[in-house]
N, C-alpha and C positions, 0 to 999 in steps of 0.2 A: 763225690769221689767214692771208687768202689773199693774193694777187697774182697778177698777171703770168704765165701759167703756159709759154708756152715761151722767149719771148723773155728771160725774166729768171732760166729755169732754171740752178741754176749746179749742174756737174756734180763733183762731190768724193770722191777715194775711188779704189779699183785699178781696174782693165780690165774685171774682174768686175760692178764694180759700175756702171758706164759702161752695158756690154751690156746688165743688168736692168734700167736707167734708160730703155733705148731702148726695149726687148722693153716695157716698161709701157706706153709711149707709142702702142708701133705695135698694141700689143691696145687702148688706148684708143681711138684709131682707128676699128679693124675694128670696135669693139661701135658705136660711134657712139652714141647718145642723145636722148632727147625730153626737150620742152619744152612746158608748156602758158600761154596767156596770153589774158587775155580786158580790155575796155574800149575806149578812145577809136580813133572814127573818123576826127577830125582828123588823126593822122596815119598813118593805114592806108595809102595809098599808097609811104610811104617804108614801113615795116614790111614791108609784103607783099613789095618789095624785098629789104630785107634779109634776111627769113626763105628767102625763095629763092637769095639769094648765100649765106647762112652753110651751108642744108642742102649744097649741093655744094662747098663747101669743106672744109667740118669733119663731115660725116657727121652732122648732128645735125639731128633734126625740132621744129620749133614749131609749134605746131595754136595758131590764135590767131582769137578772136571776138569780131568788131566789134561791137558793142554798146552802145556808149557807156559815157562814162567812168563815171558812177552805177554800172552794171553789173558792169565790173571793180570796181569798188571793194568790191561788196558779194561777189564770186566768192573774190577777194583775202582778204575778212575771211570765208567762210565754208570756206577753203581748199583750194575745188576747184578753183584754180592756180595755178602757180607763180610768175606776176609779174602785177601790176595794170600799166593804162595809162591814165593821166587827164594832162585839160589843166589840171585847178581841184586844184591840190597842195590835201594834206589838211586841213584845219584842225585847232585844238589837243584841241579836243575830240574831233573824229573821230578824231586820231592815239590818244588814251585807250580809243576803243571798240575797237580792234583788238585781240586778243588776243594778240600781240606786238611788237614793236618794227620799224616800219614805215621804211625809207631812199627818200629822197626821188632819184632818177636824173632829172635833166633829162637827155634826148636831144638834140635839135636846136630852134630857134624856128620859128614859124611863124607865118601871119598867116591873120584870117579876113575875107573879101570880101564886102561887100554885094553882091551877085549881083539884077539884073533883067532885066526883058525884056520892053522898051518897041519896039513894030514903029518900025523907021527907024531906033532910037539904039543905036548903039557904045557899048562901053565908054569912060570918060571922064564919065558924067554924074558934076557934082560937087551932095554934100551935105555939109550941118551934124552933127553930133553929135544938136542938139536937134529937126534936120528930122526926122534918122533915129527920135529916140524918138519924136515925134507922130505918123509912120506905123506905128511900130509900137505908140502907144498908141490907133491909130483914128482921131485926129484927125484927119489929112491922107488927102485919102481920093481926091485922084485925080490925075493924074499932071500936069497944066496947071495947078495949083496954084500961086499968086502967091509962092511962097513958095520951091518946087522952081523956078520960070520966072526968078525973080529974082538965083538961084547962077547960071542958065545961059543967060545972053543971049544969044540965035543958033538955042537950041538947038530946033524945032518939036517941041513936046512933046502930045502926042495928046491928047481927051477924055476918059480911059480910067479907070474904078476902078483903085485903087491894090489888090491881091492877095497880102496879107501871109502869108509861112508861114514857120515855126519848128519846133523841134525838137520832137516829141511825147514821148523819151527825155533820162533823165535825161545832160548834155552837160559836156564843159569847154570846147565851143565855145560853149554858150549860156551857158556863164560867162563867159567873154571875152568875152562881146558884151554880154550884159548889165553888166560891170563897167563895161565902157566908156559904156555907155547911161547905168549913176547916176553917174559922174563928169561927163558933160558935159549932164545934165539931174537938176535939181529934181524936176521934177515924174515923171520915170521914178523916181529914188529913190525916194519918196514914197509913188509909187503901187504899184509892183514892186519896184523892190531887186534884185541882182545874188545868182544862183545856179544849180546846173548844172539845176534845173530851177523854173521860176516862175509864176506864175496869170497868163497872155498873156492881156492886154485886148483881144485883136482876133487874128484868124487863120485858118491851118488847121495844124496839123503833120503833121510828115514825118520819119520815124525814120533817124537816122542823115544824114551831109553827105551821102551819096548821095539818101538820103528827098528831101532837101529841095531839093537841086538839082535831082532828077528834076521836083517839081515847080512849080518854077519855070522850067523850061526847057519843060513842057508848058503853063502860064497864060498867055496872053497880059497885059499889067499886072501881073505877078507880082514880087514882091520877097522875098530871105532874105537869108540869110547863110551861106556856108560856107569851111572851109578854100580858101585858094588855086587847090591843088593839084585840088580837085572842079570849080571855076567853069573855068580852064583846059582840063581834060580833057572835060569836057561844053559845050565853047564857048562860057561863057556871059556874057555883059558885066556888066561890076564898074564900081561909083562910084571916085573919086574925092574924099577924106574929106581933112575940114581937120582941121589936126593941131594940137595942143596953142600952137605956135609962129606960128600962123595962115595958113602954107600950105596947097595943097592937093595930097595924095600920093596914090598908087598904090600898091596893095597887088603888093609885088614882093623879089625875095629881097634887093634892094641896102635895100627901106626896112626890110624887117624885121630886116636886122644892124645896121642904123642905131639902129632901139628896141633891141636886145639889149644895144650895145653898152655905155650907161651901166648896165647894170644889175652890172657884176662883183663890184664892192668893196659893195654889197648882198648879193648871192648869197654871197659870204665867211662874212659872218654866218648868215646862211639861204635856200638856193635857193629857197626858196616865197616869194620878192620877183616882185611883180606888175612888168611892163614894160607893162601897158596904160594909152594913154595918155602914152607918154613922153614928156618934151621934146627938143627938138633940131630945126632947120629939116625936117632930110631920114627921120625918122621915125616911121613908119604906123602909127596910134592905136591900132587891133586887133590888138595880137601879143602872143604866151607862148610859154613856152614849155612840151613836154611831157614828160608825166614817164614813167620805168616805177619802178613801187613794189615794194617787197622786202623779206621779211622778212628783218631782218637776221641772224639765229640759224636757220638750214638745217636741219629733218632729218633729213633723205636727206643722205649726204655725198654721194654720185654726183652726185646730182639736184642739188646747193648746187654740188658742182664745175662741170659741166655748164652750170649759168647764172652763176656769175660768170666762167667763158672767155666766153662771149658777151656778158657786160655789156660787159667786156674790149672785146671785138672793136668793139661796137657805137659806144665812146663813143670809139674809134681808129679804126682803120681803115673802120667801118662809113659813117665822117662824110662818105668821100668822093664818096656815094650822095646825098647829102643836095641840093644846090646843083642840080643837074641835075631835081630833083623842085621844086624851091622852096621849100624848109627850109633854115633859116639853119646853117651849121654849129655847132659849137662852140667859145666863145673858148675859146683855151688854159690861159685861167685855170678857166673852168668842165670843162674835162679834168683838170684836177688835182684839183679840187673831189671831181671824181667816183672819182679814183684813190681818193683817200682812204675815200670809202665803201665803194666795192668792197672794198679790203684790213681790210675792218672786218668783213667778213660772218662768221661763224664756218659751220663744220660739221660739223654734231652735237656740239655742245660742244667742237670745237678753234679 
């Protein structure tokens, strides 16, 4: 069983042994080491981050491929990488098809943005749950819609088709959005149902939150959804969504620790407790959290040692990266949560 590997080192024994203890350290160092990971786009901005602070700190490479989470997951189970990355934690079934026993890491929360771009309108147009599924079941189909005009009194809303696009790759952003779509509509359960990838009644897709931002940022009447952190960086104006409590929020790092927050004494039980749609006046209906998956039984010891110092780093210190991108940190309860798996991993049978 592992842990903590310098902070908690306790060093025991003569002078002799102190020196080997260091000289192991300082050759661990020099060789430095790789990491390979492949899955979710949702949070590839912080990732990409991190993988560039950890390489210059700790001498260790991560070669990591956005791909979505379907991707990792199926890279993961055919184990040609060393950690998966998904937003839509596994199911129980899926956990059985894995050929070994799979640990669930939440990283940090995040929220994902209805993102358009309507000529003249800022960010701030506010929609329903049920507006959002009937544009993206086709129904609603132009932007001066009595229905969109009637949330937003004031607001001059053009004659314009409405230009729905979604993920063309399997997503755990299109799980969170979806989950969110059959919870606050019937008739999206009904007809779709929530999953990282679903038969879209209306559309174009676009691979990857970049795919899809790209092209909603080039449609004029163009509407998705993506990570926060992609609508931001690609300037692009986000709804304002009523939330569970019947306010209407903004997708921002204060709502999305807001939804995290009741989720602890859940995640206790089991981190794969959904936050979408949470209650509470000040929290934003689209947020999860995401995960990176591992098998818990390593065997490469190197390679086992190697990524639990990093799980280490990432779910402590790494967190501090998190708030400056728009990823919710981690409560301290869910740092302990994860100490605990981490110290579970074995390598190579120790």
């Amino acid at each position: 069983m592992v842990g903590r590997k310098h902070s908690r080192l306790s060093l025991v024994g003569t002078g002799m042994t102190v020196a080997l203890l260091l000289m192991a350290v300082s050759l661990s160092w020099a060789a430095g080491g790789s990491l390979s990971g492949a899955g979710a786009t949702f949070p590839y901005p912080l990732y990409s981050k991190w993988f560039d602070v950890y390489r210059r700190e700790h001498n260790v490479a991560i070669s990591y491929q956005a791909i979505g989470s379907g991707g990792g997951i199926r890279q993961l189970r055919a184990g040609t990488v060393d950690f998966g990355a998904s937003d839509a934690p596994l199911s129980d079934k899926e956990l059985k098809e894995m050929p070994g026993k799979v640990l669930h890491l939440p990283m940090v929360a995040g929220a994902v943005a209805v993102v358009y771009n309507i000529p003249g309108v800022q960010s701030g147009l506010r929609l329903t749950g049920d507006v959002i599924a009937d544009i993206f079941l086709g129904n609603v189909k132009r932007w001066n819609d009595k229905r969109i005009a009637s949330l937003n009194p004031g607001v001059s809303l053009p004659n314009l088709p409405i230009a729905v696009v979604h993920r063309s790759d399997g997503s755990g952003t299109s799980h969170l959005f979806t989950s969110y779509l059959s919870a606050v509509s019937r008739a999206w359960a009904v007809r779709v149902g929530a999953g990282k990838a679903v038969n879209w009644p209306a559309g174009i897709g676009g691979k990857g939150n970049d795919g899809v931002a790209g092209i909603v940022k080039q449609t004029p009447g163009g509407i998705g959804y993506v990570e926060l952190a992609y609508a931001t960086q690609n300037k692009l104006a986000y709804a304002h969504l009523r939330n569970r409590a019947g306010k209407f929020v903004e997708p921002s790092l204060a709502s999305t620790t807001a939804a995290a927050a009741g989720a602890v004494k859940e995640m206790q039980k089991d981190v794969r407790f959904s936050i979408v749609n949470a209650g509470g006046d000040t929290a934003y209906p689209i947020a999860g959290f995401t995960y990176l998956l591992v098998y818990q039984r390593q065997s490469s010891a190197d390679t086992g040692r190697t990524l639990v110092d990093f799980l280490d780093w990432a779910v402590h210190d790494g967190q501090r990266h998190a708030a400056p991108l728009l990823y919710a940190p981690l409560p301290a309860e869910v740092v302990t949560i994860n100490e605990g798996k981490i110290s579970s991993i074995s390598l190579s049978g120790k």
